[in-house]
C-alpha positions as CSV (number, residue, x, y, z in Angstrom):
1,X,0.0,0.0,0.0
2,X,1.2,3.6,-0.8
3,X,0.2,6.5,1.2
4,X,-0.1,9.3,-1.2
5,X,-0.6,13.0,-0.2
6,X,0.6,16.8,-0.6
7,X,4.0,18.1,0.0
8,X,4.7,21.2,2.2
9,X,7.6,22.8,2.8
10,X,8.7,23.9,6.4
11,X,11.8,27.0,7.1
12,X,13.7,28.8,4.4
13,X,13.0,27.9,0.9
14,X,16.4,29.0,0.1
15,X,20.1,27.2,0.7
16,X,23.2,29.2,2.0
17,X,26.8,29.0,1.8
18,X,27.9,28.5,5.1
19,X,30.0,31.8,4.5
20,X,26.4,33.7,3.8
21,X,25.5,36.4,6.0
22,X,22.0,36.7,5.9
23,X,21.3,40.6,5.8
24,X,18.8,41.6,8.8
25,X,16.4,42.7,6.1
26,X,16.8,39.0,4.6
27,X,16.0,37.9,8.7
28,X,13.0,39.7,8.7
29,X,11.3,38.3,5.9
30,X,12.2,34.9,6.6
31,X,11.0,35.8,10.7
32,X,7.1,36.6,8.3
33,X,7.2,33.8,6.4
34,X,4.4,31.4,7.8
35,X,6.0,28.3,9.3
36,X,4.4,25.6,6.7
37,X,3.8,26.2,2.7
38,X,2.0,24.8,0.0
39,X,4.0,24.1,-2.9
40,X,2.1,25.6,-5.8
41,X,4.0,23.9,-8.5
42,X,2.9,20.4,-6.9
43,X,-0.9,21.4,-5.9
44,X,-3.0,18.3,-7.4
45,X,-0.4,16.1,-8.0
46,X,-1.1,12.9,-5.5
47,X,2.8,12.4,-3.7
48,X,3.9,8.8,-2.8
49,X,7.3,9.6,-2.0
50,X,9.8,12.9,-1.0
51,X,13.8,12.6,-1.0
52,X,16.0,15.2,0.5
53,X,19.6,16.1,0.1
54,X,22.4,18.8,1.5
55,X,20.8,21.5,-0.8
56,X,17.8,19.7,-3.0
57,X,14.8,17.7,-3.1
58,X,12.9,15.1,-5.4
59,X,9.6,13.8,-5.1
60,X,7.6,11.0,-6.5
61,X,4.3,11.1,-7.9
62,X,1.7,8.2,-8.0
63,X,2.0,7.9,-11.6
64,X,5.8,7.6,-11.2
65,X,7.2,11.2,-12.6
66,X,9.9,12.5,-10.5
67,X,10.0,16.6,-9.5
68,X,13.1,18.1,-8.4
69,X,14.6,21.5,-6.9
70,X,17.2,22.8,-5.1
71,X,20.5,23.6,-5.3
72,X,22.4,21.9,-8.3
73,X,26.2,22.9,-8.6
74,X,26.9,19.0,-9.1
75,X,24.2,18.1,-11.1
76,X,22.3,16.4,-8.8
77,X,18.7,17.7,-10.0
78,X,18.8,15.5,-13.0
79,X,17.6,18.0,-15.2
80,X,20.9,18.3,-17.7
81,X,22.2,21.4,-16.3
82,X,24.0,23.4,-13.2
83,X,21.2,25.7,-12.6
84,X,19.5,25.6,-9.3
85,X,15.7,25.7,-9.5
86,X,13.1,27.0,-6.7
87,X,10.7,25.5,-7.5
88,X,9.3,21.6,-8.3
89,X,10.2,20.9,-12.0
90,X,9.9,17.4,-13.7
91,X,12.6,15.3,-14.2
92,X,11.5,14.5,-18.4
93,X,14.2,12.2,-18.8
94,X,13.0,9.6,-16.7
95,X,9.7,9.3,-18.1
96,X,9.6,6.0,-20.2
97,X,11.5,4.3,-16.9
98,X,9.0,2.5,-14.1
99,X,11.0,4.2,-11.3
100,X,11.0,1.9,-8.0
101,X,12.8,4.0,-5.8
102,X,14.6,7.7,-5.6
103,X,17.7,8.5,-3.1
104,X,18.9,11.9,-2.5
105,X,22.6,12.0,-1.1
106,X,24.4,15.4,0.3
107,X,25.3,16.2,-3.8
108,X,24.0,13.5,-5.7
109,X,21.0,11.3,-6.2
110,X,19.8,7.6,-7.6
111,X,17.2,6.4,-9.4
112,X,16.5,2.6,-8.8
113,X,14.1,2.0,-12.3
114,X,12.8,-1.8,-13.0
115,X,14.5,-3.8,-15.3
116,X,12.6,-3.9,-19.0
């Protein structure tokens, strides 16, 4: 059985070098933010399964489509790039795979798909 549901996010939406200073400004805004968000790029689609890394995130819909977002200096967001992305964006090249499971590591992730 699968529990499926929506994702919400919780703190800061956004990662920091560890030599950031985060302005006060910055502090303030983040002190406003409400403490749990809707993700509006996911609203309707039915979640079976969320990964998280150092800096980035992939989730698992019930139809099998992966989203990801986060930081992505290494790669890690599958997408074919470097760029970092705020918000949930599908991972197309996965799409004619049956994907079984999804492991986000500190700067990296894995995609266990079945064997054809």
């Amino acid at each position: 059985m699968i529990d499926v549901g929506e994702v919400w996010e919780i703190g800061e939406d956004q990662s920091y070098d560890t030599n950031d200073v985060i302005s006060p400004s910055k502090r303030a805004v983040i002190s406003e933010m409400p403490p749990v968000r809707s993700l509006p790029a996911l609203t309707g689609i039915p979640v079976s399964f969320v990964s998280a890394g150092e800096g980035h995130f992939i989730v698992q819909s019930v139809t099998g489509q992966l989203y990801t977002w986060g930081l992505n200096n290494f790669g890690q967001l599958g997408l074919g790039d470097v760029a970092s992305r705020v918000q949930p964006t599908l991972i197309s090249e996965l799409h004619h795979y049956v994907i079984k499971k999804v492991v986000c590591g500190a700067f990296h992730s894995l995609v266990l798909t079945r064997a054809l």
